[in-house]
Every structure is written in structure tokens, then in C-alpha cells.
C-alpha positions in Angstrom: 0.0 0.0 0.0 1.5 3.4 -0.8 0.4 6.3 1.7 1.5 9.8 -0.6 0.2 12.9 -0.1 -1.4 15.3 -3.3 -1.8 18.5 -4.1 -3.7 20.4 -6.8 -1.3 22.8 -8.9 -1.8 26.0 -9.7 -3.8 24.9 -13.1 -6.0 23.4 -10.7 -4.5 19.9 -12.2 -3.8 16.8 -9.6 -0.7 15.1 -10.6 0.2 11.3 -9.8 3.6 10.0 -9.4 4.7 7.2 -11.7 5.1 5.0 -8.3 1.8 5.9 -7.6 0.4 5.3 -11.2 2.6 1.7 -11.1 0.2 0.0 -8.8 -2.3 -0.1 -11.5 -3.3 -2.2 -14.3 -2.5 -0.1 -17.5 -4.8 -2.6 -19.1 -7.9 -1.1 -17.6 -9.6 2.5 -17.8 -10.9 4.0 -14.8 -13.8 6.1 -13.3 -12.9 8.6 -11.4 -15.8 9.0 -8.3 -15.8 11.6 -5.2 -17.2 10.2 -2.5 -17.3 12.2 0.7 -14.3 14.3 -0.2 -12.0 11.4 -1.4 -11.4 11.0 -4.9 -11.5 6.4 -5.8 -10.3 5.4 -9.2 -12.8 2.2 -10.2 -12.0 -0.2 -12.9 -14.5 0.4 -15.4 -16.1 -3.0 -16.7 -15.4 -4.0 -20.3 -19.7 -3.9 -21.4 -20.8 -6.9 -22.8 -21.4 -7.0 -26.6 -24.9 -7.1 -26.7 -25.1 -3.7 -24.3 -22.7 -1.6 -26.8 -23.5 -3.0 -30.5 -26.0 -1.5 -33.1 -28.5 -3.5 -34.2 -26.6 -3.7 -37.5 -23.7 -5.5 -35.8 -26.0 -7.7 -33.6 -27.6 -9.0 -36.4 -24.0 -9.6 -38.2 -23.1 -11.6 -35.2 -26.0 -13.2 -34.8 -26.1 -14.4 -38.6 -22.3 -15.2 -38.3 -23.2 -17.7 -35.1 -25.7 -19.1 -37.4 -24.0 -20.3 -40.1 -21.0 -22.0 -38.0 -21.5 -25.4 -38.7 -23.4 -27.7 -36.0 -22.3 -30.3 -33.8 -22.8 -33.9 -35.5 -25.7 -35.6 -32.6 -28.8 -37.7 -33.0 -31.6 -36.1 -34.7 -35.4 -36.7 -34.4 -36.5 -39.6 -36.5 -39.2 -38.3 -38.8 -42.0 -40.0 -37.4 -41.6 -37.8 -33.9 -42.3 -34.8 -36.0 -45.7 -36.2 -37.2 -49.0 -34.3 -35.9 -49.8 -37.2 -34.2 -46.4 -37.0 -32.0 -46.6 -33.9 -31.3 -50.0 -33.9 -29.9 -49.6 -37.2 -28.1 
């Protein structure tokens, strides 16, 4: 844990160290929240696809997922798709 202690400049710009800043994942963007006077630096979660896509590239993906070829497996033989065995 690294204890430091901040100011804001002149600009009105806080400035982190670089050992400060190498405790963190540079793989992730963060939020920046204020909470009761303390400034917290949160993750932000990747979004799923599905929350961030058009419905242009849903569709794309969708259709792409659909023509991957299936899984070889034992079908229905024809006569369970009759009326009669479906209603039985």
C-alpha cells in the first residue's frame, strides 16, 4: 500500500507519481468518483457486446453464429415430427 500525499497545482490539475500510477493495471480504464471528499479510481467494466453494439452488428453476429457449422448428434427420427407426435 502506498500512503502519498497530493496536491492540486496551480492549473488546478492533480498530478500522480509514476510510483503511484505503477500500482495499477494499465490494461484497464478507470472512473474517477468523489465520494465524501475522497477522490476512488474504479476499474471500469469491459460492457458486454450485446449492451454496446448496433443493431446492424448484432444482427452480423448473430447471422455469423448461425451459419458455423453444428455439432454432429442424433436427430429426431421423422416420425416424432408427425402431428400425431406432437399432440400425443
Amino acid at each position: 500500500m502506498i500512503n502519498k500525499i497530493l496536491e492540486i497545482d496551480s492549473q488546478g490539475e492533480l498530478r500522480v507519481p509514476a510510483e503511484v500510477l505503477r500500482q495499477l493495471s494499465f490494461t484497464h480504464q478507470y472512473r474517477l468518483e468523489i465520494r465524501e471528499g475522497a477522490l476512488i479510481l474504479k476499474p471500469v467494466r469491459e460492457q458486454p457486446f450485446w449492451e454496446v453494439a448496433t443493431p446492424e452488428e448484432r444482427a452480423d453476429r448473430w447471422l455469423t453464429w448461425a451459419e458455423q457449422p453444428r455439432p454432429q448428434g442424433v436427430g429426431l427420427p421423422d416420425e416424432a415430427l408427425t402431428r400425431d407426435a406432437i399432440y400425443d
